[in-house]
C-alpha positions as CSV (number, residue, x, y, z in Angstrom):
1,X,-14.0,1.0,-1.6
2,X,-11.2,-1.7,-1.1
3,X,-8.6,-3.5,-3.3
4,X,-7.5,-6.6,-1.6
5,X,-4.1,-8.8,-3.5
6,X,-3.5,-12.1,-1.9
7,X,-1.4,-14.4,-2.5
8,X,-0.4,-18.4,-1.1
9,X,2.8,-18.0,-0.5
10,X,5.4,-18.4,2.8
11,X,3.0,-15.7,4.4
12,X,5.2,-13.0,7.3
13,X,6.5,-14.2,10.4
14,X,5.1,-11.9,13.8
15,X,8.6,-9.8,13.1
16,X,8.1,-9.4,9.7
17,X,4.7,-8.4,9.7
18,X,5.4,-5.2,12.7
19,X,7.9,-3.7,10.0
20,X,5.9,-4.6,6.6
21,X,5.6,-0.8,6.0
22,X,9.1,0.3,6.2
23,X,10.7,0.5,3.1
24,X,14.1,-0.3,4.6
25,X,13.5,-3.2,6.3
26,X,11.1,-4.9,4.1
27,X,12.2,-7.8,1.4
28,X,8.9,-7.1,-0.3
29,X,9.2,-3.2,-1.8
30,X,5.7,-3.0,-3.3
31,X,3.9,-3.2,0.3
32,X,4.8,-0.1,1.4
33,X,4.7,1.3,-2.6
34,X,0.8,0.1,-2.2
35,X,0.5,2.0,1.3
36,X,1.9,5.1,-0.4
37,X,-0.4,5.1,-2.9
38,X,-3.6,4.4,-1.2
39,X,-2.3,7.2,1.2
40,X,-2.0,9.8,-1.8
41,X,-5.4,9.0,-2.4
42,X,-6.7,9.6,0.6
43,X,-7.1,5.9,1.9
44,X,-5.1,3.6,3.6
45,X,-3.5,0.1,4.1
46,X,-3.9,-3.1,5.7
47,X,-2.1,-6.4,5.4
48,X,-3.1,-10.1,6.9
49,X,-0.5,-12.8,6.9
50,X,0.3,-16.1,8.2
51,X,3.3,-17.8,7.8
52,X,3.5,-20.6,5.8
53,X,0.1,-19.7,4.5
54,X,0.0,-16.7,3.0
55,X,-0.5,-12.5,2.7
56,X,-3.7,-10.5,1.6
57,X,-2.8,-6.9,1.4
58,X,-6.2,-4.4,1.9
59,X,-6.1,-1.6,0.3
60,X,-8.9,1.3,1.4
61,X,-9.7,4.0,-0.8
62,X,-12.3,7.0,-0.1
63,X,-15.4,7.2,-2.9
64,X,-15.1,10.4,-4.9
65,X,-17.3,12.9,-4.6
66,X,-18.9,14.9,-7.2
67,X,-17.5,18.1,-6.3
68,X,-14.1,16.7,-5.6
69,X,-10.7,17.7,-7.7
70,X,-10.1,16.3,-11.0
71,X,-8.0,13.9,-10.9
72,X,-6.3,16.1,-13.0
73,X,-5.9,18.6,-10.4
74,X,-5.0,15.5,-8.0
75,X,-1.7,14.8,-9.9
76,X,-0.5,18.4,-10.7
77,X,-0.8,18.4,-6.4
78,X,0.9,15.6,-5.6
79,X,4.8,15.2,-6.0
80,X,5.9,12.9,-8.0
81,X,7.9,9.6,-6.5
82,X,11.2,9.3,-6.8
83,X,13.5,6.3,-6.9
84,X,16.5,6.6,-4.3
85,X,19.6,5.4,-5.5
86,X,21.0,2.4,-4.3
């Protein structure tokens, strides 16, 4: 399944766009919050940009499967995020 978020605004530049997923060098912080979670659930990320145009961020995320974890389960396995101080 995927989950695409686009938008129409000033798009990444070629630079930008090789560091999108890096927390400390991006100016946009939910990027690599999206990969993170899409990751945790077993999926993964993909953005499209063009400057001056605009960004669609993909995210891919495996189909359950009957005999799969709760989701329940899920979140008692996975730690919890934490903010870092600034």
């Amino acid at each position: 399944m995927r989950l695409t978020v686009k938008d129409n605004g000033s798009g990444f530049s070629a630079e930008c766009l090789e560091s999108v997923f890096d927390p400390a060098v991006t100016v946009r912080p939910a990027v690599p919050a999206a990969r993170e979670l899409a990751g945790r659930l077993g999926g993964f990320a993909r953005v499209e940009s063009v400057e001056g145009i605009g960004t669609a961020v993909h995210l891919y995320f495996c189909r359950a499967d009957p005999s799969a974890k709760s989701t329940r389960q899920l979140r008692e396995e996975v730690p919890s995020t934490r903010a870092a101080a600034a």
